[in-house]
MARROMAR-169474 format. One record per atom (N, C-alpha, C, O, CB): y, z, x; residue in three letters. Coordinates in pm, whole numbers, plus 50000, padded with zeros to 5 digits. Atoms other than C-alpha are relative to their C-alpha. Glycine has a CB too. Example, Ala and Ser with C-alpha at 12.3 -4.5 7.8 and 13.67 -1.06 7.14 Angstrom:
<sites>
498815000050089Ala 495505078051230Ala 501205000050090Ala 501185006650194Ala 500035012549901Ala 498814999449918Ser 498945071451367Ser 501095007349923Ser 502205009049974Ser 500464985850041Ser 
</sites>
This chain:
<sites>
498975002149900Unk 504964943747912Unk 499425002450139Unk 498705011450184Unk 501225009249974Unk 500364997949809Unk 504464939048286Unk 500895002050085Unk 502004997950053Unk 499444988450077Unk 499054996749893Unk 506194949248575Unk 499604999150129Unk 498785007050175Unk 500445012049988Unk 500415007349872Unk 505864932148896Unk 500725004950149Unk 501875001650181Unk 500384984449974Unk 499174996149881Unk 506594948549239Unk 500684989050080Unk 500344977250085Unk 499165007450092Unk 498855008449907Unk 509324934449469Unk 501174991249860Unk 502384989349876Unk 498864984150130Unk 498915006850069Unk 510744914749126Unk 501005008849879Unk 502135007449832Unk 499244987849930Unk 498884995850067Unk 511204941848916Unk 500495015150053Unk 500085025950011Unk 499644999649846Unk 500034983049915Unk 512634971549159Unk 500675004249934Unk 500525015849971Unk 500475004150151Unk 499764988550090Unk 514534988148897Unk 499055007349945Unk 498785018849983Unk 500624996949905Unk 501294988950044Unk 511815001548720Unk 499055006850128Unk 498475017550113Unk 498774990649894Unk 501094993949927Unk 509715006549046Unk 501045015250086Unk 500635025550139Unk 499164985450129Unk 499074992249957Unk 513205023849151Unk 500605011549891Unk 500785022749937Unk 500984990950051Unk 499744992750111Unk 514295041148832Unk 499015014649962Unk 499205026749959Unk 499904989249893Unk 501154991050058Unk 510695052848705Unk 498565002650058Unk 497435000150016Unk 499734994949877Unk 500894988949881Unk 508835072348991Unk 501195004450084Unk 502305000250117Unk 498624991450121Unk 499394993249890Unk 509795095249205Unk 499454996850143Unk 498244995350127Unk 499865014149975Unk 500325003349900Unk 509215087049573Unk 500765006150102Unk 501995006550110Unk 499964988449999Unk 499514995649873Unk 509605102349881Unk 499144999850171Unk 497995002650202Unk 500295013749958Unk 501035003849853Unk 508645094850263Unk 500095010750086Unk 501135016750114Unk 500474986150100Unk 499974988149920Unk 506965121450496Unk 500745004350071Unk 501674996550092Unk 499325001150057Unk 499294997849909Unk 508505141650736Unk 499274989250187Unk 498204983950215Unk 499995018649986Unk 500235005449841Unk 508245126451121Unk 498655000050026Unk 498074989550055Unk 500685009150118Unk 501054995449930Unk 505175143351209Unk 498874993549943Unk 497804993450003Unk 499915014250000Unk 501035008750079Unk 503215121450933Unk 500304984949958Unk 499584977049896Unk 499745007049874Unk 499655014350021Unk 505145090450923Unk 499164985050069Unk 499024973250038Unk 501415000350052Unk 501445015149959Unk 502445070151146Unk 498724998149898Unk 497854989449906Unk 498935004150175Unk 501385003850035Unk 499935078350877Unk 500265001749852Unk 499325000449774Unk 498725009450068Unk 499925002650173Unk 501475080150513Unk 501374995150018Unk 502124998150112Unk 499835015249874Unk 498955007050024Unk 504255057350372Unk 500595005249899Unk 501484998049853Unk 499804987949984Unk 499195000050109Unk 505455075050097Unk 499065013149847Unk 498015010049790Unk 500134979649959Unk 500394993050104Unk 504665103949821Unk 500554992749846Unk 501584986149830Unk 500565014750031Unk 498845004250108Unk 505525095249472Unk 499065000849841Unk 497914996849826Unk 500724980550042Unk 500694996550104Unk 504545104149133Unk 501004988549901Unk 502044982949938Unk 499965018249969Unk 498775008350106Unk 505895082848760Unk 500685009449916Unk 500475020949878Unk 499354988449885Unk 498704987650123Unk 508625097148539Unk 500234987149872Unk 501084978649846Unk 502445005950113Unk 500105011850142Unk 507545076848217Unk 500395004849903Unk 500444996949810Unk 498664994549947Unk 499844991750112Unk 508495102447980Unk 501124991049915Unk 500914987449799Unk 500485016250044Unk 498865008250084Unk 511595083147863Unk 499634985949936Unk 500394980349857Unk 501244996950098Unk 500415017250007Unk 509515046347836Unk 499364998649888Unk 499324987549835Unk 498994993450118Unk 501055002050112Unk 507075056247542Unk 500884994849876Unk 500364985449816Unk 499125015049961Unk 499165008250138Unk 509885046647237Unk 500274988750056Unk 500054979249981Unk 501525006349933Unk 500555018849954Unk 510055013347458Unk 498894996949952Unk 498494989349864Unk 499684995550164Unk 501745007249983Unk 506725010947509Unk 498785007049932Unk 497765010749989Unk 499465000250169Unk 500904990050049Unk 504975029347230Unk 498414989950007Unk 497584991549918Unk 500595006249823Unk 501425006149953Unk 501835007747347Unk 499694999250144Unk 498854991650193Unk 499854986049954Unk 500105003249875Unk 502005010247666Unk 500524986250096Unk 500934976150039Unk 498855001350001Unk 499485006749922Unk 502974990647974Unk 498754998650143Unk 497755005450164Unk 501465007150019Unk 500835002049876Unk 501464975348319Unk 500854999250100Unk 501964994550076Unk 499124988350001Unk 499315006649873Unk 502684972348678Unk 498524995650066Unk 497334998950070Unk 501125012250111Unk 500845008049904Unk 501294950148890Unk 500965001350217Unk 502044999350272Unk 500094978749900Unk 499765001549822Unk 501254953949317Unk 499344987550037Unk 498354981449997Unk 499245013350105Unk 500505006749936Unk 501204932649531Unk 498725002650107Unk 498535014650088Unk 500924996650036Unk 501144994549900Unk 498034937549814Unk 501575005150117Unk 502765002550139Unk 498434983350078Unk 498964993049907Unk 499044962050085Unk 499465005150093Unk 498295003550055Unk 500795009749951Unk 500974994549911Unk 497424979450395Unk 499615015049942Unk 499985019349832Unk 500615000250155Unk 500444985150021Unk 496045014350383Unk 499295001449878Unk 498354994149848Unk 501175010049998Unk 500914988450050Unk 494915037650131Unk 500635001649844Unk 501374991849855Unk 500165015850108Unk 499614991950044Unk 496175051449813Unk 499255014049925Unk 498365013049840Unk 500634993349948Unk 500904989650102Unk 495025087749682Unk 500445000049869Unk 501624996449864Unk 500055015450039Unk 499395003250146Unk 495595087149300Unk 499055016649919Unk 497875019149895Unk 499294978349920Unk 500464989250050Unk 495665123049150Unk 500554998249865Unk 501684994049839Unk 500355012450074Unk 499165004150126Unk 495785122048774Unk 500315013549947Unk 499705024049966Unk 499194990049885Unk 499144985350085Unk 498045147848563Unk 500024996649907Unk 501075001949870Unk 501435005850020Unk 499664999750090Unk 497775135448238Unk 498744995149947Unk 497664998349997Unk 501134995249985Unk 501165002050046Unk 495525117948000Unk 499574982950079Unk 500134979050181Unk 500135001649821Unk 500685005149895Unk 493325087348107Unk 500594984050000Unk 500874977749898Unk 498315002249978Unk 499085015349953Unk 494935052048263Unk 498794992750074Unk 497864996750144Unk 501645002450133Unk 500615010949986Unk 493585019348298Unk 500334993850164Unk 501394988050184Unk 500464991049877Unk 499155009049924Unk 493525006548674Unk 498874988550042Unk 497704990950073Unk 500795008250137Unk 500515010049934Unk 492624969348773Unk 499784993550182Unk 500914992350229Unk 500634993249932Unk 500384998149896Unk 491564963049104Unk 499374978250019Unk 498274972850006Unk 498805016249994Unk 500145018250029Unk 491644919649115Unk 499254998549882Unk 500064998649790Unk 499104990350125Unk 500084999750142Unk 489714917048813Unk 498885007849922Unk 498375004749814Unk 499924986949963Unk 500584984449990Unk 487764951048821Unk 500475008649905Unk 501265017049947Unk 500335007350130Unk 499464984850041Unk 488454975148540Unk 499765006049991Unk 498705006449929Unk 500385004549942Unk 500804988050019Unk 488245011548573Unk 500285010149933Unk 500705018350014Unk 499745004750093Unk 499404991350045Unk 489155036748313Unk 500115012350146Unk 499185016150218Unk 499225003749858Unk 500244987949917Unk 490295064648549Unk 500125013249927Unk 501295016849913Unk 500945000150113Unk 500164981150071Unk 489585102548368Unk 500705007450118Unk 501755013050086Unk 497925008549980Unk 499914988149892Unk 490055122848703Unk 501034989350071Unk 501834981350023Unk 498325006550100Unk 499275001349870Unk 491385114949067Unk 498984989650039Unk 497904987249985Unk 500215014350105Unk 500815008949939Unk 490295088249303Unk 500824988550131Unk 501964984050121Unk 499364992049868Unk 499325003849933Unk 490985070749598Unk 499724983149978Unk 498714977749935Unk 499845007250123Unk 500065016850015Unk 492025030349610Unk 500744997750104Unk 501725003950147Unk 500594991949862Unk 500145005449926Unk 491855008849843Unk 501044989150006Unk 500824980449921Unk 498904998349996Unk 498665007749989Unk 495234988049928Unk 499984985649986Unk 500824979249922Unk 500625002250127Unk 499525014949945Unk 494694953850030Unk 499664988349867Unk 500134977149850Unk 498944995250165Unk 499825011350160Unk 493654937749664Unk 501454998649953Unk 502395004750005Unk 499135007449839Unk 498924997550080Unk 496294928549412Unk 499315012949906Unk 498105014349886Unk 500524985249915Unk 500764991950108Unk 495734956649167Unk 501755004649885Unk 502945002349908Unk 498865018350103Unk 499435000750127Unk 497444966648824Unk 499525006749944Unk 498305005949930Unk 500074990649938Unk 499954990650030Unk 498104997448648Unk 500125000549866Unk 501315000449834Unk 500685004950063Unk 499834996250112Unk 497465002448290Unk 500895009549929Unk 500325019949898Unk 499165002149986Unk 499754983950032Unk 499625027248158Unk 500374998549810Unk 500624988049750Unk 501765008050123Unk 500024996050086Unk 499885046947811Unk 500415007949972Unk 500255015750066Unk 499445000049976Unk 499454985050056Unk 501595076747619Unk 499095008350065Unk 497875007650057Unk 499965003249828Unk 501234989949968Unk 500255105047798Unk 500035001350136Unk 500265012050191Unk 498504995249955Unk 500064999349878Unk 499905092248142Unk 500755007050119Unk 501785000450128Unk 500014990950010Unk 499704996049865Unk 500985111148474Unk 499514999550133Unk 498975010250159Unk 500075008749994Unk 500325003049869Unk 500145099748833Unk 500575005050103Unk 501745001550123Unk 500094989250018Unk 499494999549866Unk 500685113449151Unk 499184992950106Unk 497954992450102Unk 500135013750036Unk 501075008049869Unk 499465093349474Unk 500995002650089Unk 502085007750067Unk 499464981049996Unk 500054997549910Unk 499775092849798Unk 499634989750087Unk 498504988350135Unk 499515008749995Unk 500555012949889Unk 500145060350020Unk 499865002450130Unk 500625010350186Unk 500914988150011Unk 500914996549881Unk 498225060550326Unk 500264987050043Unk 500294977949960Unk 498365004949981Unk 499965008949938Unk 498795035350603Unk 498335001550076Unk 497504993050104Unk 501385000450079Unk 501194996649943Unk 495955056650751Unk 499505013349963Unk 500305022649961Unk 500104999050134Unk 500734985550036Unk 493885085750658Unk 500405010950046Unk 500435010350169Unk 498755001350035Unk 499674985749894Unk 494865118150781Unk 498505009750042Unk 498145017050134Unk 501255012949893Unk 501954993650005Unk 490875129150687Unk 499334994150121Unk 498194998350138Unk 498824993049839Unk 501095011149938Unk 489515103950950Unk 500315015450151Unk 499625014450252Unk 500754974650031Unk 499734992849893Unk 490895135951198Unk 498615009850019Unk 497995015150111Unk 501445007849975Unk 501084984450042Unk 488365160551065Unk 498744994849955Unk 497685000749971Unk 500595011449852Unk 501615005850046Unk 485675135350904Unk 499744990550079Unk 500664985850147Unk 499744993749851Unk 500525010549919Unk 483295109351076Unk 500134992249854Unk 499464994549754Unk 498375002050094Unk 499425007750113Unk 485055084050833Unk 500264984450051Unk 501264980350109Unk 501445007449949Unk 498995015949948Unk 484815043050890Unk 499904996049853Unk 498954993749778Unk 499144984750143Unk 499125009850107Unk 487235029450619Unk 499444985149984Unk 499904978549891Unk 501644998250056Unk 500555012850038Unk 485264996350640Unk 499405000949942Unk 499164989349909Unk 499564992750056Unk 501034997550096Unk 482785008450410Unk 500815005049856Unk 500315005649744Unk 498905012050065Unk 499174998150195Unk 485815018550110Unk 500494985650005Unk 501544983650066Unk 501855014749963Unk 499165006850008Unk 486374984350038Unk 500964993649849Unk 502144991849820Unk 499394992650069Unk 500165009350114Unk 485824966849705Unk 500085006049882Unk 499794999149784Unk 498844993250001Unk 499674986450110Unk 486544996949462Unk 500945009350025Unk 501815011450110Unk 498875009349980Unk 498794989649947Unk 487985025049376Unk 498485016550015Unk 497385018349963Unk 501935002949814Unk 501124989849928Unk 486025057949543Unk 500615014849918Unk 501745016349871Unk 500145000650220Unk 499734989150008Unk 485725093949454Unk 501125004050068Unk 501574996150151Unk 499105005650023Unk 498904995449899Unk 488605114849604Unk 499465012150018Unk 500505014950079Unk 501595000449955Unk 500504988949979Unk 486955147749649Unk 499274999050136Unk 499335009650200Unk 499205003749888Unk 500264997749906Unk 485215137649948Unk 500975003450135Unk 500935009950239Unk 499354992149999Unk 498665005949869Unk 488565124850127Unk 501215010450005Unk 502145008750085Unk 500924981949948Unk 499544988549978Unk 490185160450044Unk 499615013749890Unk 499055013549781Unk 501374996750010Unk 500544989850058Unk 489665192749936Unk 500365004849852Unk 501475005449798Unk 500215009150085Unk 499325001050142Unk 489325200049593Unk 500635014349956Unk 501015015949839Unk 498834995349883Unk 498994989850048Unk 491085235249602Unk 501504996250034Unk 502465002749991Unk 499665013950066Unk 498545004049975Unk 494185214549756Unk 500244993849870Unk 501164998749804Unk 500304989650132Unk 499795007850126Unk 493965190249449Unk 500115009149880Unk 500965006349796Unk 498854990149977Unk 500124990650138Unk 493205218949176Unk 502035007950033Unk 502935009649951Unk 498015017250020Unk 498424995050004Unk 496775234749380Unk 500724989149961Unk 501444992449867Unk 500655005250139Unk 498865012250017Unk 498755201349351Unk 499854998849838Unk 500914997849776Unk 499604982950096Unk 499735000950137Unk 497985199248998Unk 500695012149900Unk 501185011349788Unk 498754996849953Unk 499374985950089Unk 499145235248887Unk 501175000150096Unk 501565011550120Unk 498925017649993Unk 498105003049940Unk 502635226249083Unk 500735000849927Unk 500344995449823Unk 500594987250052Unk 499384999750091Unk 505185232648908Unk 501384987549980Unk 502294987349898Unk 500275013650006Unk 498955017549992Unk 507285193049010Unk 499124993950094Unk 498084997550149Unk 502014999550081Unk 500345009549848Unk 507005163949258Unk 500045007450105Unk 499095008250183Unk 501034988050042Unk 499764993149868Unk 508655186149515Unk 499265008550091Unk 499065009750212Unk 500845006349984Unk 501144988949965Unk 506335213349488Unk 498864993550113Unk 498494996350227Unk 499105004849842Unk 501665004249966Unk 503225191849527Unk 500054992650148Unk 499254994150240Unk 499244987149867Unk 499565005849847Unk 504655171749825Unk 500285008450118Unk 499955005250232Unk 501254992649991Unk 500004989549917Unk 505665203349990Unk 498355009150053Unk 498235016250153Unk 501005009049917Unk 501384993649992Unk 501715215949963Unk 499244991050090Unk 498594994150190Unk 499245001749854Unk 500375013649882Unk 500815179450111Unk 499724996850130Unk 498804993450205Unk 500754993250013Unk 499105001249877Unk 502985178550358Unk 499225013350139Unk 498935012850258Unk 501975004849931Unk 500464988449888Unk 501705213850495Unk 497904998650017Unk 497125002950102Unk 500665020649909Unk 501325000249924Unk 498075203650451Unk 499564989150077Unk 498564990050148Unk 499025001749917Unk 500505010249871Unk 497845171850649Unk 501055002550103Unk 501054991650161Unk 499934982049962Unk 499874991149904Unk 499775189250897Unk 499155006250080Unk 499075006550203Unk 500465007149962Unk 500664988249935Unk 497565212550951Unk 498834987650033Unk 498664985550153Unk 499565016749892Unk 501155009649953Unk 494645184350960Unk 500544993750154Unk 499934993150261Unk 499754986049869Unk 499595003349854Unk 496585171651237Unk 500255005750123Unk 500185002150240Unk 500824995849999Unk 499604987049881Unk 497555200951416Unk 498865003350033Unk 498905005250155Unk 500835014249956Unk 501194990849968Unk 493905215851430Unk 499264991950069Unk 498564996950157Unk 499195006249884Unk 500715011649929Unk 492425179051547Unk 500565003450160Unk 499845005150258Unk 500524982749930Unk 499995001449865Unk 495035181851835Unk 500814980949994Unk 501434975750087Unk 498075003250074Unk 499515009650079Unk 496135148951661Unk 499364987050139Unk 499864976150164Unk 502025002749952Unk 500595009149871Unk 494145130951972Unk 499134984949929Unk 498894976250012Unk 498625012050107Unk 500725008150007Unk 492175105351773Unk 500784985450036Unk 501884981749996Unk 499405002049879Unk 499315011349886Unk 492555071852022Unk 500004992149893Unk 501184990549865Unk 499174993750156Unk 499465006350074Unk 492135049051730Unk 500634996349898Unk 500884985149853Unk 499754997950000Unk 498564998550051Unk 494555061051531Unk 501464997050059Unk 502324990250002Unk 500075011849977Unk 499144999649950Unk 497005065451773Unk 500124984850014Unk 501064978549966Unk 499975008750096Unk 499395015649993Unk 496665028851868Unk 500134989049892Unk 500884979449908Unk 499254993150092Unk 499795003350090Unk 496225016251556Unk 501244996049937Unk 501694984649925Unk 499545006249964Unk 498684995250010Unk 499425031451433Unk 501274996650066Unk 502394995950017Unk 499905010450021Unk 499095003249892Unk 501195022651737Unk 500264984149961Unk 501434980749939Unk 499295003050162Unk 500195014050029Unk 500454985151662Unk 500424998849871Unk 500314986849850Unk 498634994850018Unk 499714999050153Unk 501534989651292Unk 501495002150009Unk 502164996449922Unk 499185013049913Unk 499024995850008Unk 504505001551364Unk 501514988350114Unk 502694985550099Unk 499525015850038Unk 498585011249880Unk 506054975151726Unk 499614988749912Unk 500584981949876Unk 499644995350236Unk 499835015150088Unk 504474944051496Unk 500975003049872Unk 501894994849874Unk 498294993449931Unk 499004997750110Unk 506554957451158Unk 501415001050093Unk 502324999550011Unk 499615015249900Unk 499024993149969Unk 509344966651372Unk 501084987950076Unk 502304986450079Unk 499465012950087Unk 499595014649937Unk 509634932651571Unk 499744986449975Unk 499874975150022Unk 499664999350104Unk 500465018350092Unk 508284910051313Unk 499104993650042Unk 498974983249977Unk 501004987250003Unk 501045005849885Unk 505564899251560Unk 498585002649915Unk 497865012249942Unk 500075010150175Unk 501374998050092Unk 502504895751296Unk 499204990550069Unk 498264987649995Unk 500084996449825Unk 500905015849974Unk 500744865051485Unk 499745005550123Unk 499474995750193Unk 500854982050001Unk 500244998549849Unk 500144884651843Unk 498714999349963Unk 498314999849847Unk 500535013050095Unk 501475001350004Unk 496494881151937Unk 499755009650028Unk 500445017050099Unk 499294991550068Unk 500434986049971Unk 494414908051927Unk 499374999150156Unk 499085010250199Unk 498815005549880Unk 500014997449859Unk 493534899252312Unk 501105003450083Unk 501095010850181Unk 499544990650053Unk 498494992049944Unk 497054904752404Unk 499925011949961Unk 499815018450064Unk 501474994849943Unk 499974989450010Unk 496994937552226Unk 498915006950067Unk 499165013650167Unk 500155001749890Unk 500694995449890Unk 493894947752351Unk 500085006450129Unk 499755017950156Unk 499634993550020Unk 499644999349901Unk 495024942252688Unk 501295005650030Unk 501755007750142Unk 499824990450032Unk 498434989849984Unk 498294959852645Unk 499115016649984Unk 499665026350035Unk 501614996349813Unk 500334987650006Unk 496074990052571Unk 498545006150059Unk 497825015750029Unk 500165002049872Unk 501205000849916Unk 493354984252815Unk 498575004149958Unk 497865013349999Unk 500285007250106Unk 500984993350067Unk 490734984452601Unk 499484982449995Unk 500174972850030Unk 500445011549845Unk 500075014050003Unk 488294952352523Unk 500224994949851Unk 500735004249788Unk 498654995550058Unk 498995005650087Unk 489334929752201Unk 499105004149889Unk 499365005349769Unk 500484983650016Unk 500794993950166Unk 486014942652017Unk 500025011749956Unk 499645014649842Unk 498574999349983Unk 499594986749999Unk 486884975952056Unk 501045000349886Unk 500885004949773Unk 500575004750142Unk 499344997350100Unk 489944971751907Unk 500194994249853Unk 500864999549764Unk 500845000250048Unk 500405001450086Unk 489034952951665Unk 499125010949885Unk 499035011349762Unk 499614991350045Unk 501314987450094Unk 486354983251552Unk 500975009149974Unk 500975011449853Unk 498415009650102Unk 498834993849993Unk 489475005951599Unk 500874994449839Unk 501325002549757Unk 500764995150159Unk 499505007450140Unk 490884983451288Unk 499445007749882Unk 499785016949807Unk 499464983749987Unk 501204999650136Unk 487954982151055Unk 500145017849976Unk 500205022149861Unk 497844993350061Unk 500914991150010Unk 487205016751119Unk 501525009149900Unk 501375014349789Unk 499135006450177Unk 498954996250047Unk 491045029451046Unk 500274995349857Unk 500055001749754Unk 500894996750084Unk 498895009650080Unk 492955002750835Unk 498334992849870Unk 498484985649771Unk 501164982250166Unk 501165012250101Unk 489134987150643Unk 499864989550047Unk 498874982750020Unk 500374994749856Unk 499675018950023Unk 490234953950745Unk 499754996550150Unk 499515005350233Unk 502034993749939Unk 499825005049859Unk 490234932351067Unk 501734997750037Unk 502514994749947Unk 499094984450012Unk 499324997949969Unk 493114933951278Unk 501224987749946Unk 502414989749923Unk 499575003550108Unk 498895012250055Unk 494714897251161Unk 500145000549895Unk 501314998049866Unk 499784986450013Unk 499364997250111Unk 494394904350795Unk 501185011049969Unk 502145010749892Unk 499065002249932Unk 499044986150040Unk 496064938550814Unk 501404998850046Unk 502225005249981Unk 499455014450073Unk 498935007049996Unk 499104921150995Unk 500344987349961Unk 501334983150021Unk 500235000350088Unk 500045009650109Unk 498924891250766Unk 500405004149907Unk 501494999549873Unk 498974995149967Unk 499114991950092Unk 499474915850476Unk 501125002750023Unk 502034998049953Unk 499665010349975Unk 498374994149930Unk 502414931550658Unk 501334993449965Unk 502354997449908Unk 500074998250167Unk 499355014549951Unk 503934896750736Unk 500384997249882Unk 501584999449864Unk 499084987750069Unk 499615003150090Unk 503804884550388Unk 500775011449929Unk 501885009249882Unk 499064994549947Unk 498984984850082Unk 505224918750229Unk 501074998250009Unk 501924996749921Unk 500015015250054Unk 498585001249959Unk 507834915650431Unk 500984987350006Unk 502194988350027Unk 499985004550118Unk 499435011350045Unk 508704879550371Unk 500315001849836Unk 501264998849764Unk 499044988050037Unk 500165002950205Unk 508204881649992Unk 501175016949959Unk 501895017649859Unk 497205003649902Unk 499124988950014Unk 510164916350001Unk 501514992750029Unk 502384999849978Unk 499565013050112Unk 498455005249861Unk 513554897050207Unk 500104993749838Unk 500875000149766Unk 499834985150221Unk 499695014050055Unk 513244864349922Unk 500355006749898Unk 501385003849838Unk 498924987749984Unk 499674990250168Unk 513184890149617Unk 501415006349977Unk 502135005949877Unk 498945015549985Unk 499174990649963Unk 515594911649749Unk 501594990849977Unk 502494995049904Unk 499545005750164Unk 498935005149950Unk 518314885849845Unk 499664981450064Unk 499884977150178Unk 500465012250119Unk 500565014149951Unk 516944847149860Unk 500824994950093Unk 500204989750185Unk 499864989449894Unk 498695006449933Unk 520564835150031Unk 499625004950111Unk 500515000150182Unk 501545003749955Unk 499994996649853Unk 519464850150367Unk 498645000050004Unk 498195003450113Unk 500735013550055Unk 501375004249940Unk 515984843350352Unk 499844992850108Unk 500924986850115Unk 499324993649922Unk 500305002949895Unk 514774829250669Unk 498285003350058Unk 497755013250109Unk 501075006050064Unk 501395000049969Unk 511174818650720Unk 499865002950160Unk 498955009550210Unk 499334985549955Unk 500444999949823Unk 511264817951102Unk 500345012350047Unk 500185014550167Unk 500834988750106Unk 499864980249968Unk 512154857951114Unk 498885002949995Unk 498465009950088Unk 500805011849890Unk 501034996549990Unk 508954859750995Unk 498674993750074Unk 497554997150035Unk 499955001749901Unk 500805010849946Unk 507034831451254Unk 499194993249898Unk 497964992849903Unk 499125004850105Unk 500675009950079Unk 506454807950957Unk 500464988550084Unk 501454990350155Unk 500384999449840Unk 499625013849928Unk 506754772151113Unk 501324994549900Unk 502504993949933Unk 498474987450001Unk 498805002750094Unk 508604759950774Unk 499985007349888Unk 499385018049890Unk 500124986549957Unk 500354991450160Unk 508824771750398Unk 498684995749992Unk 497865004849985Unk 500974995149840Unk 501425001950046Unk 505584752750343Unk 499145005950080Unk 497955003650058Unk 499584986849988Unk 501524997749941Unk 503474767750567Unk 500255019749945Unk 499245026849944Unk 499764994650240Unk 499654990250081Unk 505374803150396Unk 499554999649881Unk 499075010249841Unk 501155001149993Unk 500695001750132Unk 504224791150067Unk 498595000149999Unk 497835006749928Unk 500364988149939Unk 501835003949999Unk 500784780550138Unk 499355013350041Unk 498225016450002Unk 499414986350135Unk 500264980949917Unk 500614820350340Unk 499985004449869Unk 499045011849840Unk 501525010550122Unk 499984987450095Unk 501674834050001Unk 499094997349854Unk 498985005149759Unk 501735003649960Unk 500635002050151Unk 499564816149720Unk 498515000050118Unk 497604997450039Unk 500594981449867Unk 501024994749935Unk 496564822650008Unk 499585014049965Unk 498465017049924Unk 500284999150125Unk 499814987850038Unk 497634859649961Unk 499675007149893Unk 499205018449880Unk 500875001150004Unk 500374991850139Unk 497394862949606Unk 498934992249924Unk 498714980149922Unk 501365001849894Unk 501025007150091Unk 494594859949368Unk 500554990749899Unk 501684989049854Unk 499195009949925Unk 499415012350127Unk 494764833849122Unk 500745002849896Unk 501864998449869Unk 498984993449922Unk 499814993450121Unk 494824853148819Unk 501225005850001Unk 501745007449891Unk 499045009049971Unk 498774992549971Unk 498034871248972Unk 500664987650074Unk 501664991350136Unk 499805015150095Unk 499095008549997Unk 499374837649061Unk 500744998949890Unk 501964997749897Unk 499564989750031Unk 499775006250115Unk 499444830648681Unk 500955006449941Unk 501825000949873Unk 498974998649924Unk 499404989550016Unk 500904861948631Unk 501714999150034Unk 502635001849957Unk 499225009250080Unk 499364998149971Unk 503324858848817Unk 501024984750024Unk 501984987050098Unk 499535008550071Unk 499855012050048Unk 504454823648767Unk 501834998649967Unk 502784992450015Unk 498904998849863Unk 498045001050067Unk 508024829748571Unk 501035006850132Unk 502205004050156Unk 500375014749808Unk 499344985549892Unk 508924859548872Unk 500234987950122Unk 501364989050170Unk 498475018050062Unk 500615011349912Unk 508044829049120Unk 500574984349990Unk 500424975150070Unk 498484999549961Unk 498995012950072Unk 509894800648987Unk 501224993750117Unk 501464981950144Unk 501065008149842Unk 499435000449899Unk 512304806549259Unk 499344991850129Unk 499814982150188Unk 500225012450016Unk 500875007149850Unk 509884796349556Unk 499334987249934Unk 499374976950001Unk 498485011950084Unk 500235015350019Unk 508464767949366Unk 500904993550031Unk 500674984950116Unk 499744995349884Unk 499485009049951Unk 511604753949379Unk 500604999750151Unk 500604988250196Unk 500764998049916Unk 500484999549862Unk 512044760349724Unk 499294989350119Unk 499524981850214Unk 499225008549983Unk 501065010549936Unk 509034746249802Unk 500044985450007Unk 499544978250093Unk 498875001349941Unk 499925014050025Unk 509904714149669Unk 501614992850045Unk 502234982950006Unk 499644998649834Unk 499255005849857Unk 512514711349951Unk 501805004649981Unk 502754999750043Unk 499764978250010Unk 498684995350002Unk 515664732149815Unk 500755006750097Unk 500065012050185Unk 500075006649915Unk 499924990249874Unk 517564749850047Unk 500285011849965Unk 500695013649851Unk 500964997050102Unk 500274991450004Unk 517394783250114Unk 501475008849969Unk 501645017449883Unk 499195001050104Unk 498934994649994Unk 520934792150189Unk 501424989649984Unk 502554994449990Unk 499865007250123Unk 
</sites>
């Protein structure tokens, strides 16, 4: 059995727990959240998969149980321990009797405060996590006694990473800043010389400011965004879809954005979930 984000949000809503930082960390994590599978194994006494869509940032992936299968476009890695992965693939989660996950989505590092860290070099895998935090925080988060706990331990140590920096790092801050007025005003297509120049800086700069934060260059990482948030609206509620909220020209040039987006193999996948925008595409109307 598979389970496909944005189509099937009951289960992504049901079975994990999730919760989003307080204020003081909301420019640089999207969301705590561990699974609550315990009830799924007489379903699924073989296990089950979810599949994500690609996404910006980070995720840390601390494991609490025994060992899960994750795919990474068509990469597989038994994971035993902890480890950090890298957002912007499609990737797909093995799971099995046994399994427990906690992670930790990252729009942006909170480590990049305290380490000489460029994110353009985690791209194409999944990385140790021991470098990217300390492993007496991880040995505490695992002897927690809930979600709440461990999020509460989190919460107070990238805090403190931030508080002790002084929270001054410039390409974070602008980074972040830009992550937040393009999501906020739908504006995924500005040029990075306009931004630039809104932050008086030159366009290769902030471009390095990207890579060095986010991995990516500044037009993919609001390209991701863009489509998320289109393909999030159509799932959600197709009858008020509206390509031109998101500066698509028409549906087709929305379609052609979103089978660009995804790998093949997770086209195929996703095929029956998708059925909807084919017909669409082939000139239905929307509303």
């Amino acid at each position: 059995m598979q389970h496909i984000e944005f189509f099937d949000i009951d289960h992504f809503e049901q079975n994990y727990h999730r919760v989003k930082p307080p204020e003081s960390l909301s420019h640089l994590i999207d969301f705590f959240w561990q699974t609550k599978f315990e009830h799924l194994w007489e379903q699924y006494p073989k296990g089950f998969s979810d599949a994500l869509f690609p996404n910006i940032g980070y995720t840390y992936l601390i494991n609490l149980g025994t060992p899960f299968v994750m795919q990474v476009d068509e990469k597989r890695t038994t994971m035993k321990t902890d480890g950090f992965l890298p957002r912007h693939s499609s990737i797909e989660c093995h799971h099995q009797p046994g399994n427990i996950i906690f992670g930790i989505k990252f729009k942006i590092s909170p480590v990049i405060f305290t380490k000489k860290v460029n994110f353009s070099e985690y791209r194409e895998n999944i990385f140790p996590l021991s470098y990217l935090i300390e492993k007496d925080v991880i040995a505490e988060v695992k002897t927690a006694k809930g979600f709440d706990e461990r999020v509460e331990i989190l919460v107070k140590y990238f805090n403190t990473l931030v508080n002790e920096s002084g929270g001054s790092n410039k390409a974070v801050k602008i980074v972040s800043g830009i992550l937040d007025d393009c999501n906020k005003t739908n504006d995924f297509s500005v040029s990075i010389e306009k931004l630039a120049k809104e932050h008086e800086i030159s366009s290769r700069t902030l471009q390095r400011y990207f890579e060095m934060t986010t991995s990516l260059s500044s037009k993919k990482t609001l390209q991701i965004l863009r489509v998320r948030k289109a393909v999030s609206q159509i799932a959600l509620d197709p009858r008020k879809f509206d390509f031109k909220a998101y500066g698509y020209y028409d549906y087709s040039h929305f379609y052609k954005h979103l089978t660009r987006f995804l790998q093949k193999s997770t086209l195929v996948k996703l095929k029956p979930h998708l059925s909807l925008l084919g017909k669409l595409h082939k000139g239905k109307e929307v509303n």
